[in-house]
C-alpha positions as CSV (number, residue, x, y, z in Angstrom):
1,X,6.5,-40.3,-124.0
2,X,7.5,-44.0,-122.6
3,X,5.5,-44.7,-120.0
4,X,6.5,-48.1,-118.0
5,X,3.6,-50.1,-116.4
6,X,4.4,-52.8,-113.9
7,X,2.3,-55.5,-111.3
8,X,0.7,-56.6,-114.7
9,X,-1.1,-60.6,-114.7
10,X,1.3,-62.6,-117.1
11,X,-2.0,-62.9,-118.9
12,X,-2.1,-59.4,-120.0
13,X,-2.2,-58.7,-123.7
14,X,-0.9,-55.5,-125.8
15,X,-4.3,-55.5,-126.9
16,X,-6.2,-54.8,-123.5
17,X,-3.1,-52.3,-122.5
18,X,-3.6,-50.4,-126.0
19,X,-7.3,-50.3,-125.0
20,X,-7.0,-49.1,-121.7
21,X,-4.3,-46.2,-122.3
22,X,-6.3,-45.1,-125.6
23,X,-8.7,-43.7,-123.0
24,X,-6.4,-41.0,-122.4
25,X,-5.3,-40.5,-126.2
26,X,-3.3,-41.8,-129.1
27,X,-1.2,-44.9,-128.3
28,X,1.7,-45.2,-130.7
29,X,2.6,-48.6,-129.4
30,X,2.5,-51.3,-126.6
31,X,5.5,-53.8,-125.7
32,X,5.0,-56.3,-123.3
33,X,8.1,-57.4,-122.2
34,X,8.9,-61.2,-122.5
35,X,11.4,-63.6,-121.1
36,X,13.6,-64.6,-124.3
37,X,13.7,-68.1,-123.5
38,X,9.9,-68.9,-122.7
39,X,8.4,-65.8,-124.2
40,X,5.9,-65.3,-121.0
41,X,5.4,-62.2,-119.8
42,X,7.7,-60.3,-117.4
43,X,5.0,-58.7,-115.9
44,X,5.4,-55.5,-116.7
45,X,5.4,-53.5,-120.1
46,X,6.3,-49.9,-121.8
47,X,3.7,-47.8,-123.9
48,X,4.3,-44.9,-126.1
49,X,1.8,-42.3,-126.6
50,X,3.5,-39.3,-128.5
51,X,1.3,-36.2,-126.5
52,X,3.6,-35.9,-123.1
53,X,0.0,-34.4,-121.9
54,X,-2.5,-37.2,-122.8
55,X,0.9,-39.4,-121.5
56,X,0.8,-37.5,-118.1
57,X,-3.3,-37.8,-117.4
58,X,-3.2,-41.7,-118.2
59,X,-0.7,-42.3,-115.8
60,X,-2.5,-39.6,-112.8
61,X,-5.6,-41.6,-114.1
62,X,-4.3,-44.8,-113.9
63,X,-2.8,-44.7,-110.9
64,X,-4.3,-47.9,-108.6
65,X,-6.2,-48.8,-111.7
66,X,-7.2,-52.9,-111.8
67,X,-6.2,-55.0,-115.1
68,X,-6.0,-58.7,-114.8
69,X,-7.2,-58.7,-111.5
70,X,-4.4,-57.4,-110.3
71,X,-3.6,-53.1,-109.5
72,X,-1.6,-51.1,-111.4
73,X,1.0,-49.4,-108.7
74,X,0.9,-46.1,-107.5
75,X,3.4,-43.7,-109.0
76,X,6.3,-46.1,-108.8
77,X,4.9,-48.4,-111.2
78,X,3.6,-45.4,-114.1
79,X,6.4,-43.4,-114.5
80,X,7.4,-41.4,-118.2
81,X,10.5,-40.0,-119.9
């Protein structure tokens, strides 16, 4: 399941985002989404964990959740497909 996460800092890593989501399960990957002329961060990102169940709790769990300083949004913000 792809799982978008938005409101992140633009100094947000893959890294921390794998980290955090791997609470809830097996994270297949992390993509931070970049501007493709500078390369910062967008500010938000997509991760894939492949268990739509483990996928489901992490974004209930996650919901309001700081990272960066900043809070994850409610369920606009964590939503899968």
């Amino acid at each position: 399941m792809r799982i978008f996460v938005g409101n992140l800092a633009f100094s947000t890593t893959e890294e921390e985002l794998s980290q955090l989501f791997a609470s809830y399960g097996i994270v297949e990957r992390v993509q931070i989404v970049t501007d493709r002329y500078t390369g910062h961060s967008r500010g938000f990102a997509f991760v894939d964990m492949p268990d739509a169940t483990q996928a489901r709790a992490a974004m209930v769990g996650l919901e309001g959740a700081r990272l960066g300083g900043l809070a994850l949004p409610h369920s606009s913000g964590l939503s899968g497909n």
